[in-house]
Structures are given as C-alpha cells and as structure tokens.
C-alpha positions as a Markdown table, in Angstrom:
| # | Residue | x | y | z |
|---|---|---|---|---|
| 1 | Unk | 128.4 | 159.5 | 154.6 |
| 2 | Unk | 127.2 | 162.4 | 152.5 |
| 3 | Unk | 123.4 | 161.9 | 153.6 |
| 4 | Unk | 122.0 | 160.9 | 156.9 |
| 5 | Unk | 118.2 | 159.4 | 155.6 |
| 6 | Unk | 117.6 | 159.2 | 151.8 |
| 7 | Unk | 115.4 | 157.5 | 150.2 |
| 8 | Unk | 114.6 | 155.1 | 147.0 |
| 9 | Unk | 111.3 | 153.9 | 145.3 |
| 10 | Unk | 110.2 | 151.7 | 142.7 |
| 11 | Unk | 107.5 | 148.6 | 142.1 |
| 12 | Unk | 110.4 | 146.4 | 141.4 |
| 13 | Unk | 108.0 | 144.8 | 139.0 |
| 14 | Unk | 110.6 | 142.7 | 138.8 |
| 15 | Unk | 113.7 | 144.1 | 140.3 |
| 16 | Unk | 116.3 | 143.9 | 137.5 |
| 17 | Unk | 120.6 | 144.9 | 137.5 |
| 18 | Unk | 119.5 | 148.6 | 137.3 |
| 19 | Unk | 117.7 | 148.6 | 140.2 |
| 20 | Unk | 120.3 | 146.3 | 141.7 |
| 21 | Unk | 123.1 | 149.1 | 140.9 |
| 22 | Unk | 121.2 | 152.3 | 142.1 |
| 23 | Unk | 120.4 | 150.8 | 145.6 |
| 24 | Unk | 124.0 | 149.9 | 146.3 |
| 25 | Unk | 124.7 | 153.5 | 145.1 |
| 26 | Unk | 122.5 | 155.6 | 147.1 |
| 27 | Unk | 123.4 | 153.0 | 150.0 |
| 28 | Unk | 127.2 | 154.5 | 149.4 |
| 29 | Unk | 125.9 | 157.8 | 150.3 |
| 30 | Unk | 123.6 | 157.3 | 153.5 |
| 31 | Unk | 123.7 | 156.5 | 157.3 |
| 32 | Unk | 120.1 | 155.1 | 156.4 |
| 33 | Unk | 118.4 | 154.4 | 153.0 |
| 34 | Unk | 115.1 | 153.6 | 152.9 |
| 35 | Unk | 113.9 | 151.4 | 150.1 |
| 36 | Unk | 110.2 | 152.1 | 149.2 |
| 37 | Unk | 108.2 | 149.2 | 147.7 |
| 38 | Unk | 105.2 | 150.7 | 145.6 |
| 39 | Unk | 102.5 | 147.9 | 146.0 |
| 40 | Unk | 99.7 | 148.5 | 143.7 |
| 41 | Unk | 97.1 | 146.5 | 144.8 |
| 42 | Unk | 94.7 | 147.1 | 142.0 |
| 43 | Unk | 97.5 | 146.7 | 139.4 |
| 44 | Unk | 98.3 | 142.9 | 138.9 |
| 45 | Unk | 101.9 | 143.4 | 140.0 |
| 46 | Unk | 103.8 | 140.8 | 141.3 |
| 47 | Unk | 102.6 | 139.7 | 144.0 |
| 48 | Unk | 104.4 | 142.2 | 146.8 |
| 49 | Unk | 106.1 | 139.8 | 149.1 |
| 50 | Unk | 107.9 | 138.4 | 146.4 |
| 51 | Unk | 109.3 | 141.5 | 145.4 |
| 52 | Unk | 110.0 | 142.2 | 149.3 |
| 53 | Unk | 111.9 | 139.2 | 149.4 |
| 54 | Unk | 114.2 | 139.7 | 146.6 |
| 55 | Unk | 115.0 | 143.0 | 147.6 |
| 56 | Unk | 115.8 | 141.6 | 151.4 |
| 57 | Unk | 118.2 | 138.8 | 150.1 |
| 58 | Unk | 119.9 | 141.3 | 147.9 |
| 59 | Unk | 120.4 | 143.9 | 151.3 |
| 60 | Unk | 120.0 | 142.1 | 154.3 |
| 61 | Unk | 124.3 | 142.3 | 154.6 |
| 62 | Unk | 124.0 | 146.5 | 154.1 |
| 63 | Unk | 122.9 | 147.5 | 157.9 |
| 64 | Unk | 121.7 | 150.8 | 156.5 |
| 65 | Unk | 118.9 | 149.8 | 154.6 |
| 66 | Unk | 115.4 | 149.3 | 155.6 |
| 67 | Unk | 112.7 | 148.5 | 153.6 |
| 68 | Unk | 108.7 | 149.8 | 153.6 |
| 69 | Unk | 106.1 | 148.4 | 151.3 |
| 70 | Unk | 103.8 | 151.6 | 150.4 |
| 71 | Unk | 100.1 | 150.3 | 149.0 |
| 72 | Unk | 97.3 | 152.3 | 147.3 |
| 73 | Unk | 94.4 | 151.1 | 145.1 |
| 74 | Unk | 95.1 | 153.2 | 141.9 |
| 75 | Unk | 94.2 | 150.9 | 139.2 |
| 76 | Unk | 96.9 | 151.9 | 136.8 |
| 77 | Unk | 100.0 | 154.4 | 137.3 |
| 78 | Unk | 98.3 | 156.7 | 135.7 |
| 79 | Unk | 96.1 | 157.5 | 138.2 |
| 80 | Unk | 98.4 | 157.6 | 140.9 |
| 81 | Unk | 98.5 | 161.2 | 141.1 |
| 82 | Unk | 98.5 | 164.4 | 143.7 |
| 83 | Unk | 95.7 | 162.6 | 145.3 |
| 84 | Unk | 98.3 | 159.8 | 146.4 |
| 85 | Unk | 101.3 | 161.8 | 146.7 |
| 86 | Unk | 101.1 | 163.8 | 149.5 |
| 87 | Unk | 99.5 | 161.4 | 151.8 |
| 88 | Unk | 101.9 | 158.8 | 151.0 |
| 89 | Unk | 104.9 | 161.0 | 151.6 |
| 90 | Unk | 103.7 | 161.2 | 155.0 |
| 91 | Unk | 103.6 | 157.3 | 155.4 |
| 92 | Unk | 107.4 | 157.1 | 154.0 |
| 93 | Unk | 108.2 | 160.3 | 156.6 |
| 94 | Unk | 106.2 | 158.7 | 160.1 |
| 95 | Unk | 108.3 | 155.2 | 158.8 |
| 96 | Unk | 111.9 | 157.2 | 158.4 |
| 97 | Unk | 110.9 | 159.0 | 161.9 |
| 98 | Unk | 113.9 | 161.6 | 160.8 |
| 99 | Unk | 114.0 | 164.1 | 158.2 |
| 100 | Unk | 114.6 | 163.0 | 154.9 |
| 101 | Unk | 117.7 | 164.7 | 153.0 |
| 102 | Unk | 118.2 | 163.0 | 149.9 |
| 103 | Unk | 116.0 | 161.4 | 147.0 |
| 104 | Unk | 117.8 | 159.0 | 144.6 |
| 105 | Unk | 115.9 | 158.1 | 141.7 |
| 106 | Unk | 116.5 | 157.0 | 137.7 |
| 107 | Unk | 116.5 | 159.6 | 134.9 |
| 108 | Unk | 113.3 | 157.9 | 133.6 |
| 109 | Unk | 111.8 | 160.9 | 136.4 |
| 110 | Unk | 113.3 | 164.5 | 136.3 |
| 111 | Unk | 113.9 | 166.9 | 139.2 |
| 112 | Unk | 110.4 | 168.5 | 138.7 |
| 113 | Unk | 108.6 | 165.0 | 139.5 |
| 114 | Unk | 106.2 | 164.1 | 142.6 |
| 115 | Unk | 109.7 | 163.6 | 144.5 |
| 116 | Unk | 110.3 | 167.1 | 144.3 |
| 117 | Unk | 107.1 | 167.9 | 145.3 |
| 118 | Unk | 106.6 | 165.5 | 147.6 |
| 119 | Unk | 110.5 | 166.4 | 149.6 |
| 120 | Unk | 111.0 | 169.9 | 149.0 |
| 121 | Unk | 113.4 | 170.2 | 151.4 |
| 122 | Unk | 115.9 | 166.9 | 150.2 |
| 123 | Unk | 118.6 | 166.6 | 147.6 |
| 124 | Unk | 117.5 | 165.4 | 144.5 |
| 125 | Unk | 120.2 | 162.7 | 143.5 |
| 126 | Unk | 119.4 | 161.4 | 139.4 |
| 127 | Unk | 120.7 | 158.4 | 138.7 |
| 128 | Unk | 121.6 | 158.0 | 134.9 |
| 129 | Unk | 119.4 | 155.3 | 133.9 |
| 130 | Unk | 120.1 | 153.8 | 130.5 |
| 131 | Unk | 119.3 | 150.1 | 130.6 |
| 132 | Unk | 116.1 | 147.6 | 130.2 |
| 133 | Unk | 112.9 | 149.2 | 132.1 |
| 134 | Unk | 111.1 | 146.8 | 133.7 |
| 135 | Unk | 107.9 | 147.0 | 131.3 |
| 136 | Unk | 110.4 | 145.4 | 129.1 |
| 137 | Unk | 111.3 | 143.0 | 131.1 |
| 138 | Unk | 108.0 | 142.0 | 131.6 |
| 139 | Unk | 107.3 | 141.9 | 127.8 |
| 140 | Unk | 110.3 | 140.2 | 127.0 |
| 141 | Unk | 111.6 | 138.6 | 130.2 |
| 142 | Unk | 113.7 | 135.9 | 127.8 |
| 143 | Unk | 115.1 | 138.2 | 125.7 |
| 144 | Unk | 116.5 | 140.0 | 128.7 |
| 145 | Unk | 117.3 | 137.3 | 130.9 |
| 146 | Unk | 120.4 | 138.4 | 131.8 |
| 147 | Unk | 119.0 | 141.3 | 133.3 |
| 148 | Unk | 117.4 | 139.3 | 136.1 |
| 149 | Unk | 119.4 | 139.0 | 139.3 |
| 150 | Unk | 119.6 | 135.4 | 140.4 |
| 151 | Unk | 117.6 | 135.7 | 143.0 |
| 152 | Unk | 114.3 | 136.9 | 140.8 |
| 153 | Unk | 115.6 | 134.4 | 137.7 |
| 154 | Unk | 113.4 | 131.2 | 139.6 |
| 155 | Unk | 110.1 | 133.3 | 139.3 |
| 156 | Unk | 110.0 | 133.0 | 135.5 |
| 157 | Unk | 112.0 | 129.4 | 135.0 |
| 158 | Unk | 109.1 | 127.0 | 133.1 |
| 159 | Unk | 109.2 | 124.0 | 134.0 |
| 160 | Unk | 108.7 | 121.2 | 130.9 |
| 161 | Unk | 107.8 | 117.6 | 132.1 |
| 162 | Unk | 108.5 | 114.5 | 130.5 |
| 163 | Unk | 105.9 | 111.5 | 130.6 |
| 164 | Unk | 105.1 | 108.0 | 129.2 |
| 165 | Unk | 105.4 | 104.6 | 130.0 |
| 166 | Unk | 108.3 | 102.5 | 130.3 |
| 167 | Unk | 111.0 | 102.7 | 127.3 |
| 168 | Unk | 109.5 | 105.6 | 125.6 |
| 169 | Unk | 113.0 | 107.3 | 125.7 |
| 170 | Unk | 111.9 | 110.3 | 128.1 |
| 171 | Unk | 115.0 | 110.4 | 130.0 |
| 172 | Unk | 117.4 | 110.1 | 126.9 |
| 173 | Unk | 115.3 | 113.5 | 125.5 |
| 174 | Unk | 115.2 | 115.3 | 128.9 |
| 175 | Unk | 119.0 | 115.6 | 128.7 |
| 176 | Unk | 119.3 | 116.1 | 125.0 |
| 177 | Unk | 116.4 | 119.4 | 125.8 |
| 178 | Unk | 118.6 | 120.7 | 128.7 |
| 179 | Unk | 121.8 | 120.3 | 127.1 |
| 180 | Unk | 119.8 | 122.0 | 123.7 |
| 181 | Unk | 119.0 | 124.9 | 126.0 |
| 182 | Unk | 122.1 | 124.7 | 128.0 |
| 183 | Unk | 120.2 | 124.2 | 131.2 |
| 184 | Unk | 119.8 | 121.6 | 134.0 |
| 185 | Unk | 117.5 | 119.0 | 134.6 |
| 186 | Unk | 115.9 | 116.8 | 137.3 |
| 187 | Unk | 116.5 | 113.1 | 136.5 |
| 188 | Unk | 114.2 | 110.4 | 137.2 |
| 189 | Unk | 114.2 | 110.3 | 141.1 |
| 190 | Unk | 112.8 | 106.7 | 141.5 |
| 191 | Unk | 115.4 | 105.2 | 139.5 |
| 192 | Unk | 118.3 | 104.5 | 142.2 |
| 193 | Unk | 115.6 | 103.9 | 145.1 |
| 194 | Unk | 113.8 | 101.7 | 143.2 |
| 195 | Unk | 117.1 | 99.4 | 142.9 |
| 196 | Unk | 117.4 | 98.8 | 146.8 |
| 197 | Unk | 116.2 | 95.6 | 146.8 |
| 198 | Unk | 118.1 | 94.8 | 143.3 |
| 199 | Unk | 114.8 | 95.2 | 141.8 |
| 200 | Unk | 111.7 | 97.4 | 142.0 |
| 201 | Unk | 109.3 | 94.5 | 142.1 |
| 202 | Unk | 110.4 | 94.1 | 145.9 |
| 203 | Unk | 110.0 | 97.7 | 146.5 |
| 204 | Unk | 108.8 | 98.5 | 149.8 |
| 205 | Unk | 106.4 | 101.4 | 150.9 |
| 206 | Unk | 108.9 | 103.7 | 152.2 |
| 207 | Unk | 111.0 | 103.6 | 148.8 |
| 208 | Unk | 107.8 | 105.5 | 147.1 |
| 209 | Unk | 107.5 | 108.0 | 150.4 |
| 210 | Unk | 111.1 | 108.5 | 149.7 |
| 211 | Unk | 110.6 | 108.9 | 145.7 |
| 212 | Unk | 107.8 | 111.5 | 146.3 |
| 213 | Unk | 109.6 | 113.4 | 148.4 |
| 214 | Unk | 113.3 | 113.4 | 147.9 |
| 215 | Unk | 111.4 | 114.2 | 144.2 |
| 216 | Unk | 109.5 | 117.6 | 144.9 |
| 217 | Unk | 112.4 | 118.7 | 147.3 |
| 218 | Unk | 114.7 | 118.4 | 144.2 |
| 219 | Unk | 112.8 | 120.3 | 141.8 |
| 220 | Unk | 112.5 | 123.1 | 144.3 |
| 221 | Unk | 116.5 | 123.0 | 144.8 |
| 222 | Unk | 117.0 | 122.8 | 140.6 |
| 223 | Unk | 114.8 | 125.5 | 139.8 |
| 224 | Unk | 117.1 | 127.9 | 141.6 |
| 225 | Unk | 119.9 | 127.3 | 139.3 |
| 226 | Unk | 117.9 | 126.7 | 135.9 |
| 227 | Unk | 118.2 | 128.6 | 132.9 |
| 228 | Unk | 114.9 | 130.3 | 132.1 |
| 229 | Unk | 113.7 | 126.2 | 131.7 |
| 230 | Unk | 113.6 | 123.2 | 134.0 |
| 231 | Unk | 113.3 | 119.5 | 132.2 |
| 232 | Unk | 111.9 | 117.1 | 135.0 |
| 233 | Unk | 111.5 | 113.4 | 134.2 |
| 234 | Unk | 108.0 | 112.2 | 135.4 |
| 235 | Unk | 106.8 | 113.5 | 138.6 |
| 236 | Unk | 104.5 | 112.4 | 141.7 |
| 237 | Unk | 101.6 | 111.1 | 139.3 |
| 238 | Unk | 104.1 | 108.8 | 137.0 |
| 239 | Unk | 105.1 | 107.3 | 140.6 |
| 240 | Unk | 101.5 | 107.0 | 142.0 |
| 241 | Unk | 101.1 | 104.8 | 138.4 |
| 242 | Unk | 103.7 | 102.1 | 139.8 |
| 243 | Unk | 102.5 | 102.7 | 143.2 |
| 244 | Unk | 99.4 | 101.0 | 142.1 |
| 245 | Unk | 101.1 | 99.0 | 139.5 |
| 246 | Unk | 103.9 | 97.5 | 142.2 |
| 247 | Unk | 102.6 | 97.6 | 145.6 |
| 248 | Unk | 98.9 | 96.3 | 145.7 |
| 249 | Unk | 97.6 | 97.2 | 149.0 |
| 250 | Unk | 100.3 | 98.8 | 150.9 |
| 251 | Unk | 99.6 | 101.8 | 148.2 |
| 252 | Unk | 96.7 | 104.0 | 150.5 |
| 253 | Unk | 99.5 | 106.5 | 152.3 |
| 254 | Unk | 101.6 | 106.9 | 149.5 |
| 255 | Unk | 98.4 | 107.5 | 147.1 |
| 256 | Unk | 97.6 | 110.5 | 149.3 |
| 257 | Unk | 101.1 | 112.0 | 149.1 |
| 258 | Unk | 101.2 | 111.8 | 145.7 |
| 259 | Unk | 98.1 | 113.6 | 145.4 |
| 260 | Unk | 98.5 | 116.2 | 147.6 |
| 261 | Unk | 102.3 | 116.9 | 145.6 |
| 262 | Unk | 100.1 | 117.0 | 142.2 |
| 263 | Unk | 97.6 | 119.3 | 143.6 |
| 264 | Unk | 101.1 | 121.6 | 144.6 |
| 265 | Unk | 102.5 | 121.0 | 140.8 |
| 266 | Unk | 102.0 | 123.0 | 137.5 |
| 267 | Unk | 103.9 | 122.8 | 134.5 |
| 268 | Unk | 104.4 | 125.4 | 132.0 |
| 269 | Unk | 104.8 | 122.5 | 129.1 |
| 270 | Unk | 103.4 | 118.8 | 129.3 |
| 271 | Unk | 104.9 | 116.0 | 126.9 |
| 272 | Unk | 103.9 | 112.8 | 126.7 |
| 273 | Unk | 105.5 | 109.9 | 125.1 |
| 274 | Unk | 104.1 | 107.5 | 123.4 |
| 275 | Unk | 105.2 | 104.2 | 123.3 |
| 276 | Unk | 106.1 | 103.7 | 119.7 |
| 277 | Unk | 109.7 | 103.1 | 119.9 |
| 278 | Unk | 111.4 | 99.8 | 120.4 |
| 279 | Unk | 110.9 | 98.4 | 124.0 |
| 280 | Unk | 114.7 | 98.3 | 125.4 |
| 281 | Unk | 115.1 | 95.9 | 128.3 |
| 282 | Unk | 117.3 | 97.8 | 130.7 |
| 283 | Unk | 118.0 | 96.8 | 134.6 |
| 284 | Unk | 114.5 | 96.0 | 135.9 |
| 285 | Unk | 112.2 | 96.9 | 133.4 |
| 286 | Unk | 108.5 | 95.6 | 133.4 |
| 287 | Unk | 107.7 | 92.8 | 131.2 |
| 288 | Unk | 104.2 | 93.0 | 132.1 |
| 289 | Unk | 104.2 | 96.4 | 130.7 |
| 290 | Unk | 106.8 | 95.6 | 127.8 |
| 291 | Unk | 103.5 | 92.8 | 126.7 |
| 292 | Unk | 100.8 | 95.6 | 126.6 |
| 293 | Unk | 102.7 | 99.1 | 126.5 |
| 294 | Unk | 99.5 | 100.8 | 124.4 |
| 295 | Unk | 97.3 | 99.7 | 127.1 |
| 296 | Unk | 99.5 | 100.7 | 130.3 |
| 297 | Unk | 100.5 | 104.2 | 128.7 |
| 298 | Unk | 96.9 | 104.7 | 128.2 |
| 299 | Unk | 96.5 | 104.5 | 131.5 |
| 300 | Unk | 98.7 | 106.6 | 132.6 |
| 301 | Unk | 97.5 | 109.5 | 129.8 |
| 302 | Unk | 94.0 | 109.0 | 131.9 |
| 303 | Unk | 95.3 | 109.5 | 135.1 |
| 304 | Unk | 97.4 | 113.0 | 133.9 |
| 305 | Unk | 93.6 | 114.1 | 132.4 |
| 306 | Unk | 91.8 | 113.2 | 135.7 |
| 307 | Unk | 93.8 | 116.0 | 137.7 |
| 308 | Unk | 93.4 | 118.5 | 135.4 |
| 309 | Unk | 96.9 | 118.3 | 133.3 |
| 310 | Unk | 96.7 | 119.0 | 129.6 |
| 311 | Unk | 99.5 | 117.3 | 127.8 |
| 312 | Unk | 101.0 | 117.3 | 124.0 |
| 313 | Unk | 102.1 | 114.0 | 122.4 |
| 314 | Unk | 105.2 | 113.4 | 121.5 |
| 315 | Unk | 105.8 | 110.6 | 118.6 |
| 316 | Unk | 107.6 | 109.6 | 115.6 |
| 317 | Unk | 111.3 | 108.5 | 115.7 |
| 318 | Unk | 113.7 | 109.9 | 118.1 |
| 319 | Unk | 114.9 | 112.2 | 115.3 |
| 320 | Unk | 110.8 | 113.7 | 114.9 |
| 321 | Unk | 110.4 | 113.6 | 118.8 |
| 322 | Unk | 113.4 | 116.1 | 119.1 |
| 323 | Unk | 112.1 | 119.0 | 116.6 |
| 324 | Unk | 108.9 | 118.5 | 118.0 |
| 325 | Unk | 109.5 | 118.8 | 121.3 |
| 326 | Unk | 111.6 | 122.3 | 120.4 |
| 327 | Unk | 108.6 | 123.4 | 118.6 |
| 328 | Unk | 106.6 | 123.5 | 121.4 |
| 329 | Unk | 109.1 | 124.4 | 124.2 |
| 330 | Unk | 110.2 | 127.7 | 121.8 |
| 331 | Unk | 106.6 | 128.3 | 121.7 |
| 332 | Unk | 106.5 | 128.6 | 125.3 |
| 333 | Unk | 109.8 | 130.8 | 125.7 |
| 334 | Unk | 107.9 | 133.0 | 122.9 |
C-alpha cells in the first residue's frame, strides 16, 4: 500500500457514484482509510444514520475502512470555519489513533483548503471530480437518478397508491402506470388469500392478519427494487373496509393492525377511483356492493379522510383516468 492511514470526508448528502468511485480509490492506496461522515446537525441533512448505513453496505467487504461520524452545530457550511477545523481534526486524529499520511479529496477543494491546514504533515491526494455534486442531486434527484447507488435509490422512491371500491379498474391502471414508467408494482395482496375458501365471503380472521401483513412486508421488499416510483394497489385501510364489510365481529384484532400499519404508511401520491365505470363481475365480486357502489365507495373515501390521507379523484373513461393520473404522478417527479 502506498499509505498506511489516509483519510476521506464528505456529508454524503446523499452519497452518489462519485463518492462511490473515490472511496474505492483512496481504499487502493491505504492499510486503513478512514471515512469521515460530516453530520451537520443544524443543517437539515439527511438524517446521519442513513447516510452511515449506505456508506457501510457499500464497504463493509473492504477490511480497511472504518467509518466516524463527525457532528458540529454550524447552521450552514458557510459557517463551518477555523473555529470547527482544528478541533475537529483532533476528533478525526484521537479516532485514527496513528498518524495520518494521506488526505484524498475531490477537485471541488484545492490543496490550499482546511485539509491542508488541518494535516500539514499528510499527502494531499486530489481526486478529479467532474460529475453531478450532490446539491444537484438534491435539486434534481430524478433527473440524475442514475447517479444514485442502489442502495440510496429506496430513500427517494414515491410511492403512488391506488383506491376505490370494487370494479373501479385500480389494478388494470396500477400496471398500465408501472409499465408507463417502466417500474414495478405491488399487486393487490388480498386477492389470492381471499380465495382460500373459494370465496372471500367465508374468509376467516387469519386471512386478513395474513393480508395486512404479508402486505406491508411486500411493499418494504418492492421499494428496494423500484424505479424512482412504487404503484401499490390499496393498502391496510382498503382491507380494514372489508374487514368490517366481511367479518362482522371477529373484526376487533385485525381493526387494530390495520391501524397501527396506517399510522406507519405515507404516500407521496393518493388516487382514488370512483366508481363510474361499468361494474364487471369477476371471481367473487360483491353484489352487495355492485347494488350501491356510490354509497360503499363513499365510505371508503371517509375512512381515507379520518386518518389524515388527502387523496385526488380519478374519473372519466379509462382513456381520461390514464392522462390524469400522469398528470399528477409527473407533478410529483417534478
């Protein structure tokens, strides 16, 4: 190795390829690097364990590397000046506990910076930086999406849900969005379970427990793999609907869970369905329902505004719900 301790230090607000390029780099060239994590507590930043974690899952295979979150209260970079420097520099030198013999840092600093000043008696080791800073990033963070490692790409997904009442045609336009926007989607988790007994009029209290979990657990899972947007047809409040719709008084457990999962959920984008398409009788549907679908949907567009979700209606043909749906999910991606 050409360095024994060297050292590199950003905010990683978010980490990006460039970042990902210049640790693998300087971790070419030392017995030990030293990752410093500049946490500014005062500055809205991401919140620092985050950050910490995508740097870790990035590493945690290069033995050499060891990471140290460095905090201060400076309310803006600005004034994180001489008054920081020196003291901090001692933090970074107490946590490396040998000397420190090399600095690697992008071009956006030159040789003359607080490194210098800081490590007087280390190489100075500029890395040419000529991609996206992260203040773009930030700014822009679809435009540059491609930019993101995959482990930070989950942070920014949106998530769009899909609502209504039976028959509305949510789950034909959740795959026609992700397919739009050439990314995945979480399908109606209830559907299969509800089928175990051949019909979801015998459904059993369990089936729910098992919709309102298996449902979360699955988002979680998709969201990893989603480009910049997640569709997800109906969630834990749709299934606390039929919980109360289907299973009369075995509903009390079941009504918790799918509480607590709502009071756990946020969307980026709402859209509800209204039921002004025809009512297509498929598998199991609810004639009940199919009699009075204004009144049930209703319903269901109360309980979305009793725990705090604000929603946009979607209506028209299947042709109108399409471009209006893009409207509004572009919007968002804006």
């Amino acid at each position: 190795m050409k360095y024994n301790c060297g050292i590199y230090g950003g905010s990683f607000n978010p980490l990006h390829l460039g970042h990902v390029r210049c640790i693998i780099e300087a971790a070419n060239q030392c017995k030990s690097l030293i990752i410093i994590i500049s946490n500014g507590q005062e500055r809205n930043e991401i919140d620092v364990r985050i950050r910490y974690r995508w740097i870790y899952s990035i590493t945690n295979h290069l033995p050499n590397i060891k990471l140290f979150i460095l905090s201060d209260n400076a309310k803006t970079k600005d004034e994180y000046s001489e008054s920081y420097w020196y003291t901090d520099a001692e933090k970074v030198k107490k946590f490396a506990g040998e000397k420190i013999d090399a600095v690697f840092f992008g071009s956006d600093y030159d040789t003359k910076s607080f490194w210098s000043k800081c490590y007087p008696h280390a190489a100075m080791v500029m890395f040419p930086r000529n991609e996206i800073s992260s203040t773009e990033i930030r700014n822009h963070v679809y435009t540059y999406w491609n930019w993101l490692p995959s482990v930070v790409r989950p942070y920014y997904v949106k998530k769009v849900l899909l609502i209504g009442s039976e028959s509305t045609g949510k789950s034909t336009l959740t795959i026609n969005l992700a397919n739009f926007y050439n990314t995945n989607y979480l399908e109606e988790v209830g559907r299969n379970i509800s089928q175990r007994s051949g019909t979801d009029l015998l459904m059993i209290p369990d089936d729910f427990t098992d919709i309102l979990l298996q449902h979360k657990v699955r988002e979680r899972e998709a969201i990893r793999e989603s480009n910049r947007i997640l569709f997800v047809d109906t969630d834990c409040l749709t299934t606390f609907f039929y919980i109360d719709f289907l299973s009369g008084k075995e509903k009390e457990k079941n009504a918790q869970l799918a509480k607590s999962i709502a009071d756990l959920n946020s969307y980026s984008l709402v859209l509800f369905l209204e039921p002004d398409v025809d009512f297509v009788q498929v598998g199991d549907r609810s004639e009940t329902i199919a009699a009075d679908r204004n009144k049930y949907s209703n319903q269901l567009k109360e309980l979305y505004k009793e725990y705090g979700f604000h929603f946009e209606v979607i209506q028209g043909n299947y042709q109108q719900r399409f471009l209006n749906a893009v409207s509004l999910i572009d919007q968002i991606l804006r």
